[in-house]
N, CA, C and O atoms as a printed pandas DataFrame, in Angstrom:
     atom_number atom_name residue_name chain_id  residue_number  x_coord  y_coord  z_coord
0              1         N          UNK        A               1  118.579   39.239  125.849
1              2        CA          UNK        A               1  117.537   39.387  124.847
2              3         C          UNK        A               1  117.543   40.823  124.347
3              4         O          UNK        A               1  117.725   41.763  125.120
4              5         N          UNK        A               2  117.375   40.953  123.255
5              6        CA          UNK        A               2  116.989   41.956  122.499
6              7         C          UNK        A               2  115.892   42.320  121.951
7              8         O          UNK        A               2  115.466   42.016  120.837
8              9         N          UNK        A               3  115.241   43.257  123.078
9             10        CA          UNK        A               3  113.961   43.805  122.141
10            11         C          UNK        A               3  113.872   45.358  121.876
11            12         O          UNK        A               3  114.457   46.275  122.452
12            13         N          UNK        A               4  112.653   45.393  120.471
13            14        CA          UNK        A               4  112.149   46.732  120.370
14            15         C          UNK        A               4  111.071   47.168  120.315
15            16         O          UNK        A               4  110.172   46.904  119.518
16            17         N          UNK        A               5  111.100   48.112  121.459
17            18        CA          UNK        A               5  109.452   48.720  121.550
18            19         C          UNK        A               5  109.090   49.591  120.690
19            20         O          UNK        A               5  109.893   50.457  120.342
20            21         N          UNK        A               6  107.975   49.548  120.237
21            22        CA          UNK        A               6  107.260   50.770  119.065
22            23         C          UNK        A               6  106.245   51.565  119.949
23            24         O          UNK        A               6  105.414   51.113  120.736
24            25         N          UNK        A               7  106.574   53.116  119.558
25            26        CA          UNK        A               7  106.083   54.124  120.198
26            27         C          UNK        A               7  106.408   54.155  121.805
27            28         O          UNK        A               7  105.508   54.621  122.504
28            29         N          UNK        A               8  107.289   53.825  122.293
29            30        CA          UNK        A               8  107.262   53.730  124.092
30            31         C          UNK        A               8  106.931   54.798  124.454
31            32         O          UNK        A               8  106.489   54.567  125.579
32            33         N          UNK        A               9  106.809   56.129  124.229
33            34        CA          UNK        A               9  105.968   57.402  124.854
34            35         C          UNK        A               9  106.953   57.634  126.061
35            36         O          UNK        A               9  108.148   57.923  126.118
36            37         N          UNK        A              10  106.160   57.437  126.829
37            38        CA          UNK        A              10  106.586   58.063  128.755
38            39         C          UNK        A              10  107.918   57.121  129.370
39            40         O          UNK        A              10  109.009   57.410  129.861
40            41         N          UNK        A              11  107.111   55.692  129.020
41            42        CA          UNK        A              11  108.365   54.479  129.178
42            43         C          UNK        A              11  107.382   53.649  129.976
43            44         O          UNK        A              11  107.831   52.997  130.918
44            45         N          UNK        A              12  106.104   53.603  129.704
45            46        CA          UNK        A              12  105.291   52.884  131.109
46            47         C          UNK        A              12  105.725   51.681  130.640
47            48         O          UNK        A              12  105.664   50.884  131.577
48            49         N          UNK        A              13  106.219   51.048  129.447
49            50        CA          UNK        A              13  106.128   49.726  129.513
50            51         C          UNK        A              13  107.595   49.637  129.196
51            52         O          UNK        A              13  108.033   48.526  129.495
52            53         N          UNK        A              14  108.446   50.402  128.716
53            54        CA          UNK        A              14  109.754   50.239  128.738
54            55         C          UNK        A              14  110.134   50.179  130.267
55            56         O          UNK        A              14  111.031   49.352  130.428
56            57         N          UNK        A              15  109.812   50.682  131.242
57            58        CA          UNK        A              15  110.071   50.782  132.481
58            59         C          UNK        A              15  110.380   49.222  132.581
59            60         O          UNK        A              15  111.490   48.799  132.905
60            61         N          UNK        A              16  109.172   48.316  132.235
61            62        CA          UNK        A              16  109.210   46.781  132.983
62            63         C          UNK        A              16  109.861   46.318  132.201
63            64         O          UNK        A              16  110.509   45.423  132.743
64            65         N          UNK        A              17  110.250   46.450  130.493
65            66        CA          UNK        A              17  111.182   45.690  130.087
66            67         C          UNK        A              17  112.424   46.009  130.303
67            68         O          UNK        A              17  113.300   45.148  130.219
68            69         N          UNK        A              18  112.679   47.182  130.588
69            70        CA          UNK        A              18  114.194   47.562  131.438
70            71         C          UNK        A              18  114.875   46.536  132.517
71            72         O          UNK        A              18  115.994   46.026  132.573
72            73         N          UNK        A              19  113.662   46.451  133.387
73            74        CA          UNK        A              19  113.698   45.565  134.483
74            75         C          UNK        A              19  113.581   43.915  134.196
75            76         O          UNK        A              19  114.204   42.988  134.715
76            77         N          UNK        A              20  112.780   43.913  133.405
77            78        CA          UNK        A              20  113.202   42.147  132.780
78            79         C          UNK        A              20  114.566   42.216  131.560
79            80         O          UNK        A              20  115.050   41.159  131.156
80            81         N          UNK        A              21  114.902   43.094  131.235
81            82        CA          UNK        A              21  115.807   42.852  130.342
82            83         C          UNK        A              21  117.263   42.903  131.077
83            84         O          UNK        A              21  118.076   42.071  130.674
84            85         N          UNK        A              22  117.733   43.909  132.251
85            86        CA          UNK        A              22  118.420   43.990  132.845
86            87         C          UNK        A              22  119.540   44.301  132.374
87            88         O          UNK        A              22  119.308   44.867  131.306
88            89         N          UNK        A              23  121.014   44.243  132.621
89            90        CA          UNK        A              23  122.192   44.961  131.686
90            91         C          UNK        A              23  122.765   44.262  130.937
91            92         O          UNK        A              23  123.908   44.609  130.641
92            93         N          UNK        A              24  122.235   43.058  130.358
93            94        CA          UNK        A              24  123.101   42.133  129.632
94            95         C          UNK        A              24  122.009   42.588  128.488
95            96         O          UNK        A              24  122.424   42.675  127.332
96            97         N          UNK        A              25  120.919   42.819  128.707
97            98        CA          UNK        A              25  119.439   43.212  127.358
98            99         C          UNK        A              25  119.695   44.276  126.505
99           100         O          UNK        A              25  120.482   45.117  126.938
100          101         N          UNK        A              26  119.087   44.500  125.075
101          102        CA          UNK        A              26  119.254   45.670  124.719
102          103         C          UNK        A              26  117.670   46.065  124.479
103          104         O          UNK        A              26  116.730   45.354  124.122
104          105         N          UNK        A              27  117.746   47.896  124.914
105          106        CA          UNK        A              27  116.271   47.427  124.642
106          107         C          UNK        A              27  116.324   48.955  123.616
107          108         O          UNK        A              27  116.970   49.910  124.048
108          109         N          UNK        A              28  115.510   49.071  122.100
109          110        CA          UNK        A              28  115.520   49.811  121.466
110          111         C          UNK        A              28  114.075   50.544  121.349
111          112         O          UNK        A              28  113.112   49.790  121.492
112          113         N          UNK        A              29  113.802   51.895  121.111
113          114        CA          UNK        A              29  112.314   52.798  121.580
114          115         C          UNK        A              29  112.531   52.674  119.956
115          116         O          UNK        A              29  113.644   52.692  119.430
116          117         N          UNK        A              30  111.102   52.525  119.140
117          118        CA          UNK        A              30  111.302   53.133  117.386
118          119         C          UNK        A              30  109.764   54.283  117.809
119          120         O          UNK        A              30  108.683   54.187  118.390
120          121         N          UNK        A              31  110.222   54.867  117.392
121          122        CA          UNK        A              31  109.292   56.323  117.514
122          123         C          UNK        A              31  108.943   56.392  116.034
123          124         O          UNK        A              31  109.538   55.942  115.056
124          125         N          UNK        A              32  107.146   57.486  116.208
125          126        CA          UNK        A              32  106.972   57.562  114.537
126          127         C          UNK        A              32  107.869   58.230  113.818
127          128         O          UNK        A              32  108.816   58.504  114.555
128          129         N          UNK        A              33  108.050   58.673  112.609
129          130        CA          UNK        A              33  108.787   59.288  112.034
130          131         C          UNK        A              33  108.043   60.846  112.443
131          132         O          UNK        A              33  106.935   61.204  112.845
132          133         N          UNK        A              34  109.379   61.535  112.075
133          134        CA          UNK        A              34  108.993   63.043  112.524
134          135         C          UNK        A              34  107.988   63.282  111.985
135          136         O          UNK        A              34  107.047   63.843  112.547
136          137         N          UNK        A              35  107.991   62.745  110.294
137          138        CA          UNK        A              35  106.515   64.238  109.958
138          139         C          UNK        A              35  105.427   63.459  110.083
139          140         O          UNK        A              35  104.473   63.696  109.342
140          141         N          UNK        A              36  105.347   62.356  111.060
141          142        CA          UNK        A              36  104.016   62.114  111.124
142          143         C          UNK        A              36  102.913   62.615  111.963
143          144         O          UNK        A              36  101.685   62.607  111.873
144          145         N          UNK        A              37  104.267   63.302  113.289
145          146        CA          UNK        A              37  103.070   63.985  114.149
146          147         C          UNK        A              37  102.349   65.065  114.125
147          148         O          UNK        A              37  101.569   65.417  115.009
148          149         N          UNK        A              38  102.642   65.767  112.862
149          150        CA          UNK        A              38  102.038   66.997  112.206
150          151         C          UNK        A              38  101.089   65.889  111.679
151          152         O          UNK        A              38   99.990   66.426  111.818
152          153         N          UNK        A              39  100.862   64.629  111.142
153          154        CA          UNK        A              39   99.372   64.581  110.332
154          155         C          UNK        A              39   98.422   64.456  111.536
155          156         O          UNK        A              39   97.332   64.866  111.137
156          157         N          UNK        A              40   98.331   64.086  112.798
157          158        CA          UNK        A              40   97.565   63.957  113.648
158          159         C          UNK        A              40   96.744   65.178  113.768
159          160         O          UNK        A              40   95.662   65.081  114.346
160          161         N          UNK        A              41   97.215   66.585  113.181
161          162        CA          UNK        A              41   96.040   67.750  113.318
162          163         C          UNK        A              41   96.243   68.614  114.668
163          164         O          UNK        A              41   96.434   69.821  114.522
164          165         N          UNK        A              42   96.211   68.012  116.122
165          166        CA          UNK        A              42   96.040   69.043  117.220
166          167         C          UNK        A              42   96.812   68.681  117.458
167          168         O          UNK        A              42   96.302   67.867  118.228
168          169         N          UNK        A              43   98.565   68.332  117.580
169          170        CA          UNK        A              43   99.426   68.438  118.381
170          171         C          UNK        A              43   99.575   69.690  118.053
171          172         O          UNK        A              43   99.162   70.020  116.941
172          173         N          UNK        A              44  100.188   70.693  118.909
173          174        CA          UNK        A              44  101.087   71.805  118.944
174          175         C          UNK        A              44  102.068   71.755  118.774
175          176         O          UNK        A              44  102.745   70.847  119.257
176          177         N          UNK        A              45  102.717   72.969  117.801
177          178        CA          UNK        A              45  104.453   72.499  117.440
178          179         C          UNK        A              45  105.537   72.350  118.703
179          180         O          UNK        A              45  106.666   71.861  118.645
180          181         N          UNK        A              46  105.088   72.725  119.466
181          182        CA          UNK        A              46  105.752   72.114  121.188
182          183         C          UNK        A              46  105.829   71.128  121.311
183          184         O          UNK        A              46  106.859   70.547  121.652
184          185         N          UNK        A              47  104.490   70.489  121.012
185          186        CA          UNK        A              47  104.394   68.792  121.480
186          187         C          UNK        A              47  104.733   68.457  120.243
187          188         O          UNK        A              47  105.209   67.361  120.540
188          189         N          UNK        A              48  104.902   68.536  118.823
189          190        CA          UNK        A              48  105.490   67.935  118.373
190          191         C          UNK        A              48  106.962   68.028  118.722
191          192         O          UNK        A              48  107.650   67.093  119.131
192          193         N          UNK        A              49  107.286   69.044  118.548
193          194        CA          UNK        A              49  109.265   69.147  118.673
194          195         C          UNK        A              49  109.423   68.205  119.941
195          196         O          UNK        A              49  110.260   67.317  119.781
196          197         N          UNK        A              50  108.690   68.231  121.343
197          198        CA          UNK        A              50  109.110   67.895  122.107
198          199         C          UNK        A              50  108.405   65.665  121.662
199          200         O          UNK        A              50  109.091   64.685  121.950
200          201         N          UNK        A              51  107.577   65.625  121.258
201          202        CA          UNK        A              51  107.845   64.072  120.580
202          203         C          UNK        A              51  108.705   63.767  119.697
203          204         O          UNK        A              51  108.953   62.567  119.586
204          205         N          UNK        A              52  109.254   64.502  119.015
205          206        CA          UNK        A              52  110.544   63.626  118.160
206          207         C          UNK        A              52  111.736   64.227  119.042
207          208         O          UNK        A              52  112.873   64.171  118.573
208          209         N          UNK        A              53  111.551   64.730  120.144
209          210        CA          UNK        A              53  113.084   64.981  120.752
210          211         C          UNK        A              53  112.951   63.498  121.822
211          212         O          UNK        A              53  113.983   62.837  121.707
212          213         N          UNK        A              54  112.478   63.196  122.282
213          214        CA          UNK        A              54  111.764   61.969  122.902
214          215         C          UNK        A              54  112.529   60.179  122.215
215          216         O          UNK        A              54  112.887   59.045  122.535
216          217         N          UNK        A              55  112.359   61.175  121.077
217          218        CA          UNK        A              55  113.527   59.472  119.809
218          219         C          UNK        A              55  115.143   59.569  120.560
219          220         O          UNK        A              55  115.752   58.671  121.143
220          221         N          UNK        A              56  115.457   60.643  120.368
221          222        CA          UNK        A              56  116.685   60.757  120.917
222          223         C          UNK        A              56  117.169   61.138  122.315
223          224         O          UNK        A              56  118.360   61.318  122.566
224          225         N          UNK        A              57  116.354   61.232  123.058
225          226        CA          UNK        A              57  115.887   61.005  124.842
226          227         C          UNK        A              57  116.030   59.625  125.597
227          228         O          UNK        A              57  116.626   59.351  126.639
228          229         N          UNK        A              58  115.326   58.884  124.775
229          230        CA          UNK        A              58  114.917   57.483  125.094
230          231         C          UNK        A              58  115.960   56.962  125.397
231          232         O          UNK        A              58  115.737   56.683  126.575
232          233         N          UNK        A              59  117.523   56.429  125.065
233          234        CA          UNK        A              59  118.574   55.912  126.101
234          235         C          UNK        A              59  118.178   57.105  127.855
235          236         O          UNK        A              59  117.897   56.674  128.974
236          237         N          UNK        A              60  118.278   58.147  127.542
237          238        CA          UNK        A              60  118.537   58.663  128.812
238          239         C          UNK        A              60  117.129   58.412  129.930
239          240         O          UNK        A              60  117.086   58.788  131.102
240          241         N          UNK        A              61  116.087   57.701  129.203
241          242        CA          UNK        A              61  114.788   57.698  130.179
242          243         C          UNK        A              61  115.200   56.240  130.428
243          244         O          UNK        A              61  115.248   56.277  131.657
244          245         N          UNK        A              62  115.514   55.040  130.116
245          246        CA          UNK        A              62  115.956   53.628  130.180
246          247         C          UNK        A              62  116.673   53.771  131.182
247          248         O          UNK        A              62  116.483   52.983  132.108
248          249         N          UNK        A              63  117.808   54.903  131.336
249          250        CA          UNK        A              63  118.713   54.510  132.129
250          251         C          UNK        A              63  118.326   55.029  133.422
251          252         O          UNK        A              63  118.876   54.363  134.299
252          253         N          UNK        A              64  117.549   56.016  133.927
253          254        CA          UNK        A              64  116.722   56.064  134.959
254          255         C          UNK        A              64  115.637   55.605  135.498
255          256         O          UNK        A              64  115.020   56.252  136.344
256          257         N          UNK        A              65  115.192   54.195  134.995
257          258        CA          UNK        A              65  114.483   53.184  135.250
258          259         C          UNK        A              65  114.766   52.309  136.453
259          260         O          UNK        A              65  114.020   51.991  137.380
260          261         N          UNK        A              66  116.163   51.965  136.182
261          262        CA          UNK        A              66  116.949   50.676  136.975
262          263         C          UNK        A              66  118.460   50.825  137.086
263          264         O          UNK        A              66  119.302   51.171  136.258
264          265         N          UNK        A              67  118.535   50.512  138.175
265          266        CA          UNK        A              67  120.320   50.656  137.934
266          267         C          UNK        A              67  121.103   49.847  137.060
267          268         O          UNK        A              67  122.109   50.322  136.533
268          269         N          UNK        A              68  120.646   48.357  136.798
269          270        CA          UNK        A              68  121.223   47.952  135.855
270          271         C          UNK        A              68  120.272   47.808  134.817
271          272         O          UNK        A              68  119.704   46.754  134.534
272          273         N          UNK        A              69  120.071   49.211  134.099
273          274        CA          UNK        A              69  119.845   49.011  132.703
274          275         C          UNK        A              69  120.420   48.620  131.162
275          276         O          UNK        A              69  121.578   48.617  130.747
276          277         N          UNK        A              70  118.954   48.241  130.371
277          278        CA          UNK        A              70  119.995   47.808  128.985
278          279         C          UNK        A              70  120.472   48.581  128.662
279          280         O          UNK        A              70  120.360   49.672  129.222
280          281         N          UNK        A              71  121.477   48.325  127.267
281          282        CA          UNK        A              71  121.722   49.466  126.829
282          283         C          UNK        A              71  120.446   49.531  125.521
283          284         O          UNK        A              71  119.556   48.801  125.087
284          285         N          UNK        A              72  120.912   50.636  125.301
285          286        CA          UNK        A              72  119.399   51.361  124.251
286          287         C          UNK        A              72  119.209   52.598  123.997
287          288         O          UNK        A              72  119.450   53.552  124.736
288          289         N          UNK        A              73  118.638   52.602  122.622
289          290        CA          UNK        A              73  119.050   53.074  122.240
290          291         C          UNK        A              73  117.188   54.357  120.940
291          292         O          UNK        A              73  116.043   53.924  120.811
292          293         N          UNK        A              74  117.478   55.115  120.617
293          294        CA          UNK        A              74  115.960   55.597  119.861
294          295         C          UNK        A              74  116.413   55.564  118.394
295          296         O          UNK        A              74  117.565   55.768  118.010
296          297         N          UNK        A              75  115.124   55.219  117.469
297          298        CA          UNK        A              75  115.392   55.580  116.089
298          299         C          UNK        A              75  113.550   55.727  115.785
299          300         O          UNK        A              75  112.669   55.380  116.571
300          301         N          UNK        A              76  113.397   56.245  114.630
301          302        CA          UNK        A              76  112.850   56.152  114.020
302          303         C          UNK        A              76  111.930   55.070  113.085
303          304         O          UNK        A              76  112.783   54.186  113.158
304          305         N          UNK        A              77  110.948   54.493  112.330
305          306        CA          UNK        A              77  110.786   53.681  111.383
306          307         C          UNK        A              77  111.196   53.784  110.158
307          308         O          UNK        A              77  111.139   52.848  109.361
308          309         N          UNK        A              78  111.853   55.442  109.767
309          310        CA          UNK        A              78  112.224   55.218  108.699
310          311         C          UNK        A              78  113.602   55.473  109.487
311          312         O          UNK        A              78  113.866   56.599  109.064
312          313         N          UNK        A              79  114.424   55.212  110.177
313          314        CA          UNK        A              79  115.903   55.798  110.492
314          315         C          UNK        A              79  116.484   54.464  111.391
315          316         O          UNK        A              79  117.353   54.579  112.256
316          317         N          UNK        A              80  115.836   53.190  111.017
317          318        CA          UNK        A              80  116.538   52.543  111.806
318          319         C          UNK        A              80  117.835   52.347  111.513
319          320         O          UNK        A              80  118.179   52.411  110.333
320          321         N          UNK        A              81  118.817   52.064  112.564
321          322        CA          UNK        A              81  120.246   51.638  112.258
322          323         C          UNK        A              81  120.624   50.244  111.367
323          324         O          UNK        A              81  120.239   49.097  111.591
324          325         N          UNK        A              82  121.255   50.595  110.590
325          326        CA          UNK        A              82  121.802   49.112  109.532
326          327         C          UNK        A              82  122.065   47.950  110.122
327          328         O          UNK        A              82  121.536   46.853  109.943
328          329         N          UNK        A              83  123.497   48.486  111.323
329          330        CA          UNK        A              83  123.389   47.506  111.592
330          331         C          UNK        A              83  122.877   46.727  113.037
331          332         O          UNK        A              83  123.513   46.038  113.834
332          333         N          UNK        A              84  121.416   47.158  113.009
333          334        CA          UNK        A              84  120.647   46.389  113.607
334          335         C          UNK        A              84  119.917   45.516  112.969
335          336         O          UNK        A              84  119.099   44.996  113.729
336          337         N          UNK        A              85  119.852   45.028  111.599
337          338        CA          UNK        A              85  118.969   44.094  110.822
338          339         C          UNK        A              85  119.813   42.967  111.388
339          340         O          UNK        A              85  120.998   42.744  111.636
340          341         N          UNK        A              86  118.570   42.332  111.478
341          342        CA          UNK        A              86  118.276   40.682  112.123
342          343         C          UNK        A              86  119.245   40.552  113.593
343          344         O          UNK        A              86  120.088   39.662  113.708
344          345         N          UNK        A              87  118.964   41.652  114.754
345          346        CA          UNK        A              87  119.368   41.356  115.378
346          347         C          UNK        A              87  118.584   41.290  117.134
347          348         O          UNK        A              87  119.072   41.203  118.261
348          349         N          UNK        A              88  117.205   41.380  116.617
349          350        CA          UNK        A              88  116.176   41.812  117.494
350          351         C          UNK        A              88  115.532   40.672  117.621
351          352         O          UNK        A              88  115.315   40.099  116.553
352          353         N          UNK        A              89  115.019   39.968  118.925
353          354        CA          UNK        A              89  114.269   38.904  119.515
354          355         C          UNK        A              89  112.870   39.203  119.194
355          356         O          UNK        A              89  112.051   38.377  118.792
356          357         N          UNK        A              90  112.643   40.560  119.421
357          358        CA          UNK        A              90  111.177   40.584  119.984
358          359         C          UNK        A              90  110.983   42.208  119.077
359          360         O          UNK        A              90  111.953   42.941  118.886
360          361         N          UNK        A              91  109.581   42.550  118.606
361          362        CA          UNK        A              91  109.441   43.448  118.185
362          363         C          UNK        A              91  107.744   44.151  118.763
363          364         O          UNK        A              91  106.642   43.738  118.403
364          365         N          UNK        A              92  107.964   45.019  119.499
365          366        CA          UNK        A              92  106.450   44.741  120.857
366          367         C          UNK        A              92  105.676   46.452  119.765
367          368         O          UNK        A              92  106.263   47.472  119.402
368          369         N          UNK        A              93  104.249   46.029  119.590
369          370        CA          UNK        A              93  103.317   47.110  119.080
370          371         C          UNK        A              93  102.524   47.444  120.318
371          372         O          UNK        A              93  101.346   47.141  120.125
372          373         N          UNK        A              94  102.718   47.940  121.482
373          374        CA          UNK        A              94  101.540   48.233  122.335
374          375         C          UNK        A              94  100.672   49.305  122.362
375          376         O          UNK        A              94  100.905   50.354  122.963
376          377         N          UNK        A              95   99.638   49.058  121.700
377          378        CA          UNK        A              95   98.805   50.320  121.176
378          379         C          UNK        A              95   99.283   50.904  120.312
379          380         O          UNK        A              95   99.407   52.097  120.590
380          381         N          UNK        A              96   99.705   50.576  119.139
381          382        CA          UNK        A              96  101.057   51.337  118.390
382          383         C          UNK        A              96  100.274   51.212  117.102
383          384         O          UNK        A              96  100.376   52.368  116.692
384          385         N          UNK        A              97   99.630   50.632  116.284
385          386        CA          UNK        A              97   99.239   49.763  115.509
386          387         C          UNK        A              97   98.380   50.695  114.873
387          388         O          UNK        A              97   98.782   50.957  113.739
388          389         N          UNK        A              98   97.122   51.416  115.266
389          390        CA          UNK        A              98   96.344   51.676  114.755
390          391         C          UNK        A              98   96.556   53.166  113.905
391          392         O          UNK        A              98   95.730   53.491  113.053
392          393         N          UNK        A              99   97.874   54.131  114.258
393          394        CA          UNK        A              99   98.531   55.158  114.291
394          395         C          UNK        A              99   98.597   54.743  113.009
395          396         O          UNK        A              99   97.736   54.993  112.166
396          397         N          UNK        A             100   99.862   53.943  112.772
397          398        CA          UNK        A             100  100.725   53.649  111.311
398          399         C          UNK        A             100   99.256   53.594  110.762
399          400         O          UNK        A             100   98.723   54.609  110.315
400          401         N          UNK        A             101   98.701   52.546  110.800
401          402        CA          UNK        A             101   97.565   52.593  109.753
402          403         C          UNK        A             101   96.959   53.706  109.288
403          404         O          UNK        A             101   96.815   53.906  108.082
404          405         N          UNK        A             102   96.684   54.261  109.915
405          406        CA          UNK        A             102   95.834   55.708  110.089
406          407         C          UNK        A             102   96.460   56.208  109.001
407          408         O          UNK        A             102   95.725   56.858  108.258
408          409         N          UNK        A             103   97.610   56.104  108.671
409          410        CA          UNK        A             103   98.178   57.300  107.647
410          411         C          UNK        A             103   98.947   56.372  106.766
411          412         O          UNK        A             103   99.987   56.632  106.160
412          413         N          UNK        A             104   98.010   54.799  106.794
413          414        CA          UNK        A             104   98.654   54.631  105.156
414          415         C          UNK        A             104   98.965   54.776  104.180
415          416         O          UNK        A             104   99.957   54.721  103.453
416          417         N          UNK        A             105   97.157   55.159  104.199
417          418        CA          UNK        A             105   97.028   55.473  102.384
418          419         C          UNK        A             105   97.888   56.898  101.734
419          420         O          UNK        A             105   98.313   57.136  100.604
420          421         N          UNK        A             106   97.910   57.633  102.929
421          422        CA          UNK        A             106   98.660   58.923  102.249
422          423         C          UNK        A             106  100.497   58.796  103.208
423          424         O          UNK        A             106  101.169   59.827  103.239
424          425         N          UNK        A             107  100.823   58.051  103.593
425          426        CA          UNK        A             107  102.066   58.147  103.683
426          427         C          UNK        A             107  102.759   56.680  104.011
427          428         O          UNK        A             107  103.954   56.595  104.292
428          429         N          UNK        A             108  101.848   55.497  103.943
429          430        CA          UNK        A             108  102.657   54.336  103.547
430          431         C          UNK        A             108  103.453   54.443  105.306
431          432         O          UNK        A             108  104.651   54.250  105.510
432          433         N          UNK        A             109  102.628   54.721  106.167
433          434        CA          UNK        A             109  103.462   54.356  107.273
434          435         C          UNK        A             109  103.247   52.867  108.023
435          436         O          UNK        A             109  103.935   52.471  108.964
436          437         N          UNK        A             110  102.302   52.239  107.492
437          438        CA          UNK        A             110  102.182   50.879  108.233
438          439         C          UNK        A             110  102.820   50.002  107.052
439          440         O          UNK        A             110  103.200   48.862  107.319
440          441         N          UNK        A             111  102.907   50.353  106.154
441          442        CA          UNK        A             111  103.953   49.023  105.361
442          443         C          UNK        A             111  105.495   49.405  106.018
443          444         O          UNK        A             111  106.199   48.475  106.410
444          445         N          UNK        A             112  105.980   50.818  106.117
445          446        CA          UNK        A             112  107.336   51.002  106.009
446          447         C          UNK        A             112  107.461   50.525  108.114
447          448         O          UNK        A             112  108.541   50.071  108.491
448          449         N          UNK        A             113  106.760   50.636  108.763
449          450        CA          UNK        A             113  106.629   50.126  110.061
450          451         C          UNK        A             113  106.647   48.376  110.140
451          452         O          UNK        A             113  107.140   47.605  110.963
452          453         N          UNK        A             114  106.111   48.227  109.272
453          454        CA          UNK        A             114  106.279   46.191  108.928
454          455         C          UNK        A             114  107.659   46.075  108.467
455          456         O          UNK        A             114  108.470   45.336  109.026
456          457         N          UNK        A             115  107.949   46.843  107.390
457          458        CA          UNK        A             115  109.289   46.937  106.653
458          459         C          UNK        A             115  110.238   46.765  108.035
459          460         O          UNK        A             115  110.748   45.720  108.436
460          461         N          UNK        A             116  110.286   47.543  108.389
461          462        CA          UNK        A             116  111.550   48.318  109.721
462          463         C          UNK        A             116  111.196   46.689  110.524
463          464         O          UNK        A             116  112.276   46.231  110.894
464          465         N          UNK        A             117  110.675   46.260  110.683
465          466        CA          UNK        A             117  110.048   45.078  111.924
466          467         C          UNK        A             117  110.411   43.835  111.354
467          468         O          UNK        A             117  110.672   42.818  111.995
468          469         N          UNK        A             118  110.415   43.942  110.279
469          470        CA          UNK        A             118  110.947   42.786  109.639
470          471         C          UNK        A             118  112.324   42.815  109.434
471          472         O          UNK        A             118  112.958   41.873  109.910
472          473         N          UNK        A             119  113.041   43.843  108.721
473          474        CA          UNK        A             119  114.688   44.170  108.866
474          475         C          UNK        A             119  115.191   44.061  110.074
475          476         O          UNK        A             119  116.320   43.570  110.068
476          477         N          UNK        A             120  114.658   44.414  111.400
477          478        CA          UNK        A             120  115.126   44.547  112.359
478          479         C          UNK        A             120  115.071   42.630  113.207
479          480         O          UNK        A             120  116.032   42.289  113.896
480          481         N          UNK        A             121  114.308   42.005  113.071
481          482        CA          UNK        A             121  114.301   40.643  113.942
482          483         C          UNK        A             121  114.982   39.639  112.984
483          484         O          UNK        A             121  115.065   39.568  111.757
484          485         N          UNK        A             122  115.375   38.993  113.872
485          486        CA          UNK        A             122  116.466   37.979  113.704
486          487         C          UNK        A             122  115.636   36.466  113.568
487          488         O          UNK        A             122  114.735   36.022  114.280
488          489         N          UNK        A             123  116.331   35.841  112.324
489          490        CA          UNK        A             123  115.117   34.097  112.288
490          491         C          UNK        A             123  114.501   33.961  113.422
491          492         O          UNK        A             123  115.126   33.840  114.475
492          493         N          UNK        A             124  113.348   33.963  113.362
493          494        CA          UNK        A             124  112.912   32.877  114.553
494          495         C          UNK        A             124  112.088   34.067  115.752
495          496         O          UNK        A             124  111.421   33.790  116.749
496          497         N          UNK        A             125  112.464   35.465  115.162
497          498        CA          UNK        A             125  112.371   36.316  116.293
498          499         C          UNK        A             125  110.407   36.783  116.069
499          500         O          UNK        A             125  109.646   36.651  115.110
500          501         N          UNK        A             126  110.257   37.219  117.170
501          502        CA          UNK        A             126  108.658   37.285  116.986
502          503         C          UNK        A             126  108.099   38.362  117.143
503          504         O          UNK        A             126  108.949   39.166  117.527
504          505         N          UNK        A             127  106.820   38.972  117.029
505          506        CA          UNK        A             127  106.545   40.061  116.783
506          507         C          UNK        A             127  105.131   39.909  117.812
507          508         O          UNK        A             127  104.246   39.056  117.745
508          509         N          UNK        A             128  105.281   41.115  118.820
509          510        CA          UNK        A             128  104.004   40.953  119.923
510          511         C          UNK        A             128  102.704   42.161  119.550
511          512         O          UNK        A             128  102.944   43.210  118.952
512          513         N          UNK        A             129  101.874   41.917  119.843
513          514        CA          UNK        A             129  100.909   43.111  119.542
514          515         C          UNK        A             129   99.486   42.961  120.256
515          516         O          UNK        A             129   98.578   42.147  120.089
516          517         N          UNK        A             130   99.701   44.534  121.491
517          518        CA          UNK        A             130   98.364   44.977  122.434
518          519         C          UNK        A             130   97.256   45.678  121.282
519          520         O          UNK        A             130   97.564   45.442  120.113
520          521         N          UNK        A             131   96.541   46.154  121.400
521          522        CA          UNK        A             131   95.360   46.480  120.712
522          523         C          UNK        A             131   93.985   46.827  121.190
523          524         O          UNK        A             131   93.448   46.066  121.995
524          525         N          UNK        A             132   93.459   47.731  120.841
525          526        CA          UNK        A             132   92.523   47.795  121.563
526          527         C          UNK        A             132   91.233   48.253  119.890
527          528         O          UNK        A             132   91.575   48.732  118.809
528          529         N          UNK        A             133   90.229   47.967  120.224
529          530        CA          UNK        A             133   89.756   47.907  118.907
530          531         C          UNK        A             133   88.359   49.768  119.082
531          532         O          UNK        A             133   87.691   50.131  118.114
């Protein structure tokens, strides 16, 4: 199976899909786009540099999960890979959801986050979403 997590952060929940996905799985992190973590206001340019270095981290935190990890891989919502369209089972929002929105109206990040989610799953493939209101 092939899934992709949106926003995985630390890996608390990539950790368990590592482990249910195992080495035949692929499992992909989509992180926000870089300049979004400057609109949030109090990150520090530390914690930002060090969250978009985190996009391109993410194979190396997967693979210290489990010994037989997927392979996997980080991108972006606006930087996903080509040819990953329609090749994703599962597309997981855990707590992820309310972010994109947040900065619609001035940067169109929850349409281009649907966009990317939709290019990326394959017929039939489904789209999961935690939430907290």
């Amino acid at each position: 199976m092939t899934v992709a997590e949106a926003l995985p952060g630390g890996g608390w929940y990539s950790k368990i899909l590592a482990y249910y996905l195992g080495s035949e799985g692929q499992l992909y992190g989509i992180n926000y786009n870089d300049e979004m973590w400057a609109r949030f206001g109090f990150f520090s340019e530390e914690d930002i540099q060090e969250a978009i270095e985190r996009t391109t981290k993410f194979p190396d935190m997967v693979s210290e999960f489990v010994e037989k990890a997927p392979q996997s891989t980080g991108f972006t919502f606006n930087t996903p890979p080509d040819e990953l369209t329609g090749t994703v089972d599962r597309v997981l929002f855990i707590r992820a959801l309310h972010n994109v929105n947040r900065f619609e109206a001035e940067a169109g990040t929850m349409s281009e986050a649907l966009a990317t989610t939709k290019m990326l799953l394959k017929d039939g493939g489904l789209v999961g979403v935690v939430q907290h209101q």
